[in-house]
C-alpha positions as CSV (number, residue, x, y, z in Angstrom):
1,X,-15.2,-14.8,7.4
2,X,-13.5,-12.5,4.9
3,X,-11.9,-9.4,6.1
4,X,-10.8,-6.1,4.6
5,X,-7.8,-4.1,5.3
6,X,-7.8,-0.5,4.9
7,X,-4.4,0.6,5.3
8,X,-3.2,5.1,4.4
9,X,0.4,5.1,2.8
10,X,3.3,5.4,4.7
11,X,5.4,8.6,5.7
12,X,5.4,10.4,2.0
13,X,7.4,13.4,0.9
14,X,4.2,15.2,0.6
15,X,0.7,15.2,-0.7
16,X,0.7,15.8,-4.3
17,X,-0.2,12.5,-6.8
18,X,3.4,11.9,-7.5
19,X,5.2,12.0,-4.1
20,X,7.1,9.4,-3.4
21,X,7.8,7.8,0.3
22,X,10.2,8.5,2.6
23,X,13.2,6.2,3.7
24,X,11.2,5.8,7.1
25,X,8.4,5.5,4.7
26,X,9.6,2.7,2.9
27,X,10.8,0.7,6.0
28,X,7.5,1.3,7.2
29,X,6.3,-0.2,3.9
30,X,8.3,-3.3,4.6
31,X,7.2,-3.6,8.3
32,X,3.6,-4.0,7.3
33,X,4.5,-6.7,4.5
34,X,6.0,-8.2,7.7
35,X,2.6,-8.0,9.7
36,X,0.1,-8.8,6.9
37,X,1.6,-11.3,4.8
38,X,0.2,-14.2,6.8
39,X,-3.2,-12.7,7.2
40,X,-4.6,-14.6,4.0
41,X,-4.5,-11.5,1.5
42,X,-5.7,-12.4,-1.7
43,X,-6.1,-8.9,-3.2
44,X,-4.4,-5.3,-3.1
45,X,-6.4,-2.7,-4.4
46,X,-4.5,0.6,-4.2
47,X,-5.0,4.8,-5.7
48,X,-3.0,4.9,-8.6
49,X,-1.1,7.5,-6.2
50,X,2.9,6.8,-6.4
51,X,2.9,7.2,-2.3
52,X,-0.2,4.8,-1.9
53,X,1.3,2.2,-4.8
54,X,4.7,2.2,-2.6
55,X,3.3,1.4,0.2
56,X,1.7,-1.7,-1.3
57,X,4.3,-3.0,-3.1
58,X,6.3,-5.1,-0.1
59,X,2.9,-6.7,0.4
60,X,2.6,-8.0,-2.8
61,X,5.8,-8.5,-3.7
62,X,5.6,-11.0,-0.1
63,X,2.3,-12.5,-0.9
64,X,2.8,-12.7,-4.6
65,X,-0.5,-10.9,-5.5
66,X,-0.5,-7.9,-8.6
67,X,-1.9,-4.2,-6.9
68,X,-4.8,-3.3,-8.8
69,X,-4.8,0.3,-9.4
70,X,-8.2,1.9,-9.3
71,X,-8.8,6.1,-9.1
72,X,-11.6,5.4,-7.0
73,X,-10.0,5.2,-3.9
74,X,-7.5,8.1,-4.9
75,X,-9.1,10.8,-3.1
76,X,-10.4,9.2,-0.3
77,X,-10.3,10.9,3.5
């Protein structure tokens, strides 16, 4: 069975398109790399949002998959 992950962006400097994460945002970036990249991921799909793309990043980068950036999910609550 296929699963979907729906995962906010880490600690952020704030809430406007272009802020970027945190240091405690970024290792919590790297942490959930570390607890999803043996769950079989095949796709990322992220806001184009610099917070939400930062977040993703360690992810792909650990299970070698591109993000796709879509503003679909950019103002999503």
């Amino acid at each position: 069975m296929d699963s979907i992950y729906l995962i906010r962006h880490a600690k952020a400097e704030g809430q406007e398109p272009y802020a970027s994460l945190t240091d405690e945002g970024y290792k919590q970036a790297e942490k959930l790399a570390e607890v999803l990249s043996g769950c079989g991921i095949t796709y990322i799909v992220s806001s184009p949002w610099k917070r939400a793309v930062q977040t993703a990043v360690p992810l792909g980068a650990a299970i070698h998959q591109l993000i796709i950036q879509t503003s679909v999910y950019k103002n999503v609550y």
